[in-house]
C-alpha angles and dihedrals in degrees: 000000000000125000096259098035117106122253114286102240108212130195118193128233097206153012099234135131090258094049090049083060100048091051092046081057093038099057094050090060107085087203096054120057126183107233102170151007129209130191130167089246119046093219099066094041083051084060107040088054098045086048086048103035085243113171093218138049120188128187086208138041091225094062093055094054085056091061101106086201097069114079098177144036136212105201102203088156116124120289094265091056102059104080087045097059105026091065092046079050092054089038085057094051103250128133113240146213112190120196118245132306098040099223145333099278136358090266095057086041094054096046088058094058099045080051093055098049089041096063089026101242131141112260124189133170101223117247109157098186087057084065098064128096086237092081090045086058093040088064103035075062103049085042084060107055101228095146091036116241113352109244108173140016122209114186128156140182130190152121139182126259139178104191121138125271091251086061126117078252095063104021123115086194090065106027105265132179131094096260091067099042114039095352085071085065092061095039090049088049097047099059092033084062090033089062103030092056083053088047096261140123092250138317147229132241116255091196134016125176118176149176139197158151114263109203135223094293097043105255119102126287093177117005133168145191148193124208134192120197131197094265088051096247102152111223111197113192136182141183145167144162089214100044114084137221092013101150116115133088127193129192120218122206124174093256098048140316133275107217120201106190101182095024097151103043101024118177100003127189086359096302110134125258122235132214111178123189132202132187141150094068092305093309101103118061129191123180115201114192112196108205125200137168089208140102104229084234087053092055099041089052088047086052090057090042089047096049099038098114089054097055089228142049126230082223094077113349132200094257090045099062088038078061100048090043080061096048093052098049095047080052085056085042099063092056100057076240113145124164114245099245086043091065119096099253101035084051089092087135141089114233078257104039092239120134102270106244128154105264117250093228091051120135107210125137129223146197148163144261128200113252096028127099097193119078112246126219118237096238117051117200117238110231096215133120086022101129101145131045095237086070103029086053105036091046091040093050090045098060091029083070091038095065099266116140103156127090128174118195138155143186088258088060112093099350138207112077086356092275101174092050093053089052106055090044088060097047086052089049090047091055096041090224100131095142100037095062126060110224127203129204124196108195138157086077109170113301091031092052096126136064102269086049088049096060093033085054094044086063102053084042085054092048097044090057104043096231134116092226146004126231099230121008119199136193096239090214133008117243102209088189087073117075104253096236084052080064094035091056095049097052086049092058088056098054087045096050090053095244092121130021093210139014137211133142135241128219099016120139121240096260086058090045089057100039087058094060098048089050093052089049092058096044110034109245132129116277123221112288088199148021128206111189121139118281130175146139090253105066112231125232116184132016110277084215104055113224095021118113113245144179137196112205079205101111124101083245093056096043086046088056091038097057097038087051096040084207111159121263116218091182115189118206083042101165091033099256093282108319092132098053132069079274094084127035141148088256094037116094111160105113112064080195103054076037096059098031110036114024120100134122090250094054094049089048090059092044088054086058091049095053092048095050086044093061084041099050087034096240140097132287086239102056083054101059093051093051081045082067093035096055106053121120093252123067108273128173104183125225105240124192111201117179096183140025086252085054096051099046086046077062098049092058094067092066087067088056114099107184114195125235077252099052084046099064100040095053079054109047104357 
């Protein structure tokens, strides 16, 4: 910290060998102090301060987080732990540093940050070796272009155990493997270089492929992996628990090579760490000793002292361990390896391990449709991109507390195999909440675009989920080549035969609309309850998926029948895919699709006015646009698409947003 900042009070999550290191460090800092320790059994937390001359002992982590004097927590526990108390910590109000890696997966890893920002607390993966003035060398050289453009990257870490088999290293249970627990170090110094080398923090890989040896348990003994970034530096990493003597990294430029010899503990216990470079074909020679007077603990607690008042530190920031998370489980990926809580049915847990109900303090809004029993919240949650049930459990929790009841999936989500689907059927079924959540269903989709595919592709819906019924079905697009009262008749037969309460159809202009209605009044059959067609302030223009048969329910016709009908809108695109975010700009061209479906001078014009309503009102464009869509004269829930936690709270704002008949019309027209 600064010299006239106070002393950093720190409590520790944990016993372990790892924790007794980062105290050691700690306690060498005069700008950090150990306060406390906390372990799950008094008796080890009695011992560990007695051995550490630590002040506090708790018997749960939890008492220890209610201790107002610590300011700050060091998380040592296991991998699986991480994302469960880091966010208790950042609920608590303390700042954290979490051992590496971060968490178990990118989605654990990205609910800890939005948490972070949220209660407006530091957060920091702990690599130590980032905090040494060895990296900071590391890039001034490659800045510098001593060994010309970098072209590869060679890092590897791995020892040798013999551990059982029951052990943290080979338990599923703990998150065992060697990717997760040295081959973080490669892939974190591989970006860090990578970007370094394009004048970045740090960078992603644009492509990873990978192989391995899985051991007797199922997680990885030897694994390694090739990545491609952007600049086509070439990044090769390896790891193991059974493979000894694996510490070293180089750097090859097209002019010579930078070796590190000892890149993920350097100058440790005082010694001196080492860069050698080498060019001219291995005749010329340059050793570079890096003193410092300085434990590598000592310097990883004094980067958190020091950044305290920034939340993060440009050591490791939030986004960069999001990034390595990634990496890692695209690494995993590639070996077909997943973790056993992390499978569908074994994900029977919330990220903190606390029963999953609706909070109390939540601010969701809610309505009603005809037809329905159930209340049904104003923003309904998009099932796409959900492919694993990380992401599917810990999003879907998360709005679930926060008052959501309303998911819309389909066998085009997620395909193949209507992943998505599957795994939202199964999270329903984990948390055993059937008949407090509305489910919709868009079927029909080409080639099932007819009434005998409606039905077939009901069933496999229906399957998929794990449920006898859906709540609203909806054909996903309409197929003007069938008569309308030949699709009008199927989806009846849906709702008779008990397999959806309800019925509407996505993606249908306004004459079929209206055809169809006249067809189910002379012949007795159930109109649409919904309609889900695109709405938006932006007005869209073209389709954003190219050969699929869309519709906008944004024309003066379509609002005039909408609001004589008072039908519900379920609109999709709801918040124009970005538009009113820095995603989008008159100077901004990256997207060929917001490109070719959003940009006007109409449109910008109404953004303008967004953003100018937003720094009136204090919150963001964005939130604007989607109480644009809340607040229309005919019954609306938005689709919404969250990706994050920060995403889907952004969202939840807008429901606290009333704009006036007034408002409206000026967002529209000015």
């Amino acid at each position: 910290m600064n010299k006239n900042s106070p002393v950093l009070n720190w409590g520790i999550i944990s016993t372990g060998l790892i924790a007794d290191r980062f105290v050691k460090g700690a306690m060498k800092s005069a700008a950090n102090k150990v306060l406390a320790v906390a372990s799950r059994a008094q008796q080890s937390a009695d011992k560990f301060s007695v051995e550490h001359d630590i002040p506090q002992a708790y018997g749960s982590y939890e008492a220890m987080l209610a201790d107002p004097d610590v300011q700050a927590v060091y998380i040592g526990t296991p991998h699986p732990m991480h994302a469960e108390w880091a966010i208790k910590a950042a609920n608590a109000g303390k700042h954290i540093l979490v051992e590496k890696p971060i968490g178990l997966n990118i989605h654990e890893a990205m609910a800890m940050g939005d948490t972070a920002r949220r209660n407006d607390v530091f957060l920091m993966e702990a690599f130590m070796c980032r905090c040494h003035p060895q990296m900071k060398k590391l890039a001034e050289l490659v800045q510098s272009g001593v060994i010309g453009d970098v072209r590869m990257i060679h890092a590897e870490f791995s020892y040798f155990t013999d551990a059982p088999d029951d052990s943290r290293f080979f338990s599923h249970a703990l998150g065992g493997g060697g990717i997760l627990d040295v081959g973080c170090y490669p892939a974190s110094f591989a970006r860090f270089i990578a970007g370094t080398a394009m004048g970045k923090p740090f960078a992603n890989p644009v492509e990873l492929k990978a192989c391995g040896v899985l051991g007797n348990t199922g997680v990885d003994a030897w694994a390694g992996a090739v990545a491609k970034f952007e600049n086509g530096i070439i990044a090769q990493m390896t790891t193991g628990l059974k493979v000894p003597g694996g510490s070293r990294a180089r750097i090859v430029g097209s002019e010579g090579w930078i070796d590190v010899p000892e890149p993920w503990l350097p100058g440790f216990y005082y010694s001196p760490a080492v860069i050698k470079i080498t060019k001219d074909y291995g005749r010329t020679f340059e050793e570079i000793v890096i003193d410092c007077d300085k434990d590598i603990y000592t310097l990883e607690a004094e980067v958190v002292s020091d950044n305290i008042a920034n939340r993060q530190s440009p050591t490791m920031s939030w986004e960069d361990s999001v990034g390595n998370m990634e990496t890692l489980d695209r690494w995993r990926a590639e070996l077909g390896f997943v973790y056993d809580q992390e499978k569908p049915e074994n994900y029977l847990h919330t990220i903190t391990n606390e029963s999953l109900v609706v909070r109390e303090d939540n601010r969701m809004r809610y309505g009603a449709i005809p037809g329905l029993a159930k209340q049904v919240s104003r923003l309904i949650i998009g099932a796409d991109h959900n492919n694993t049930m990380p992401h599917t459990a810990i999003k879907y929790d998360e709005y679930f507390a926060s008052g959501g009841n309303v998911f819309d999936t389909s066998y085009a989500y997620g395909v193949p195999n209507g992943a998505c689907e599957r795994n939202l059927g199964q999270w329903v079924k984990n948390r055993g909440i059937r008949e407090q959540v509305v489910i919709i269903e868009k079927g029909g989709n080409a080639p099932n675009d007819n009434p005998a595919g409606i039905i077939s592709e009901m069933d496999g819906g229906l399957e998929r989920l794990q449920m006898d019924y859906v709540d609203i079905y909806m054909m996903h697009r309409d197929n003007p080549a069938v008569p309308v009262g030949e699709l009008v008749d199927a989806m009846n037969i849906l709702k008779d035969t008990s397999k959806c309460t309800i019925f509407g159809v996505s993606n249908w202009s306004l004459p079929r609309l209206q055809e169809a209605k006249v067809y189910c009044k002379r012949n007795g059959k159930s109109f649409f309850s919904v309609l889900s067609n695109q709405f938006s302030l932006a007005e869209m223009y073209d389709t954003p998926w190219p050969g699929y048969l869309c519709y906008s329910a944004n024309t003066p016709e379509f609002r005039k029948w909408l609001w004589e009908e008072q039908i519900p809108l379920l609109p999709w695109s709801s918040q124009a895919r970005g538009f009113f975010t820095d995603r989008a700009g008159r100077e901004i061209y990256g997207s060929d699709e917001m490109q070719r479906c959003w940009y006007s001078d109409a449109n910008f014009s109404r953004r303008d006015r967004a953003f100018q309503l937003a720094e009136k009102l204090g919150v963001e464009p964005i939130n604007i646009a989607l109480a644009y869509v809340l607040n229309q004269p005919f019954p609306t829930f938005p689709l919404v698409g969250p990706m994050r936690y920060r995403e889907l709270w952004s969202c939840l704002s807008a429901l606290e947003i009333n704009l006036t008949e007034e408002q409206i019309g000026w967002l529209e027209k000015g």
